[in-house]
C-alpha positions as CSV (number, residue, x, y, z in Angstrom):
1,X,-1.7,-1.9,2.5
2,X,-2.0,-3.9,5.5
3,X,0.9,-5.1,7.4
4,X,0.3,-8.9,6.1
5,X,1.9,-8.2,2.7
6,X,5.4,-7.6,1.4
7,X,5.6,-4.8,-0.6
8,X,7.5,-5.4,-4.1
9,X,11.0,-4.3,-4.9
10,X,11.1,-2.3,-8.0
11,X,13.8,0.0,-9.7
12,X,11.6,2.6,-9.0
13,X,11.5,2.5,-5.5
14,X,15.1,2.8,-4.7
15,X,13.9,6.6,-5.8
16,X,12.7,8.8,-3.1
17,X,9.0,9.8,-4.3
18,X,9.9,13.3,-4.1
19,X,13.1,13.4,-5.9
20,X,10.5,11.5,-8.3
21,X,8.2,14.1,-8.3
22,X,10.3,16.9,-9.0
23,X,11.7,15.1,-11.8
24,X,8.2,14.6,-13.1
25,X,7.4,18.1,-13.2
26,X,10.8,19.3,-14.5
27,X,9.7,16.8,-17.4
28,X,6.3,18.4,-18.0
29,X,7.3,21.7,-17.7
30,X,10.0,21.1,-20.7
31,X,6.8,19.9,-22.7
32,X,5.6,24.3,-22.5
33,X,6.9,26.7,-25.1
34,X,7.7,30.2,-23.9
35,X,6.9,31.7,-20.9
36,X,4.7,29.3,-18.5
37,X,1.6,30.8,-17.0
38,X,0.6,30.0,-13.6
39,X,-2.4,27.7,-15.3
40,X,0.6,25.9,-17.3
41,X,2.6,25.1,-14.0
42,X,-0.5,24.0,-12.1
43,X,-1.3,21.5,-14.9
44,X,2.1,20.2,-14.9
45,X,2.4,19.6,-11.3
46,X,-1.1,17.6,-11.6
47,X,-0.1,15.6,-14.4
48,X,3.2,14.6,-12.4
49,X,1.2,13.8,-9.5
50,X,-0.8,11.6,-11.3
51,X,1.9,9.7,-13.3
52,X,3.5,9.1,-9.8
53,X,0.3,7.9,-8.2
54,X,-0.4,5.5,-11.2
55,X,3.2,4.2,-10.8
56,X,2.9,3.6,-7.5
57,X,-0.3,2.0,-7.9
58,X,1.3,-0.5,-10.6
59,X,4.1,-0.9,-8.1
60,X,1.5,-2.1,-5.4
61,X,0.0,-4.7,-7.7
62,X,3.1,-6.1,-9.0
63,X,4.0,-8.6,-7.4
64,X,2.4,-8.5,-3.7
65,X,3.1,-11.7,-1.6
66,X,0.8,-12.6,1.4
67,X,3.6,-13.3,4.8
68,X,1.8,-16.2,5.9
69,X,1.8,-18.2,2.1
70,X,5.6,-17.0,2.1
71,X,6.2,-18.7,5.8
72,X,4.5,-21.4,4.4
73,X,6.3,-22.0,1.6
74,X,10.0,-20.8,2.9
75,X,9.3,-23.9,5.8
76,X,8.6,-26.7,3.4
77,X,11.0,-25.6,1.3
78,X,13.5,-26.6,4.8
79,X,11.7,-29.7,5.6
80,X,12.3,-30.9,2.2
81,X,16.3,-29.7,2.6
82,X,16.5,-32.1,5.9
């Protein structure tokens, strides 16, 4: 993302991405019965990964603004105040 866009505000990203991530995997790991193999964890971890890409993906696309249509709009927002 260049530096010509705001990024979006969301719930989620008042959560650190790690603290995320973790939480992720604790959550998939739940989903194995018994004793996990090594196969089991590895899965889990990539299937957290992915859930936290895609969500940060869908955080991106939200609701991006462009600065300069926001500068735009914030200054004839004022001329119309005056």
């Amino acid at each position: 993302m260049t530096g010509s866009y705001l990024k979006p505000s969301t719930i989620l990203s008042h959560w650190s991405p790690r603290d995320r991530l973790m939480q992720y995997e604790a959550e998939e790991k739940r989903k194995v019965t018994g004793f996990p193999t090594a196969k089991e964890l590895r899965q889990a971890k990539e299937v957290a990964e992915a859930r936290l890409k895609r969500e940060e993906e869908e955080e991106e696309q939200m609701g991006l603004v462009r600065l300069k249509k926001l500068k735009r709009t914030l200054l004839r927002n004022l001329s119309d105040l005056a």
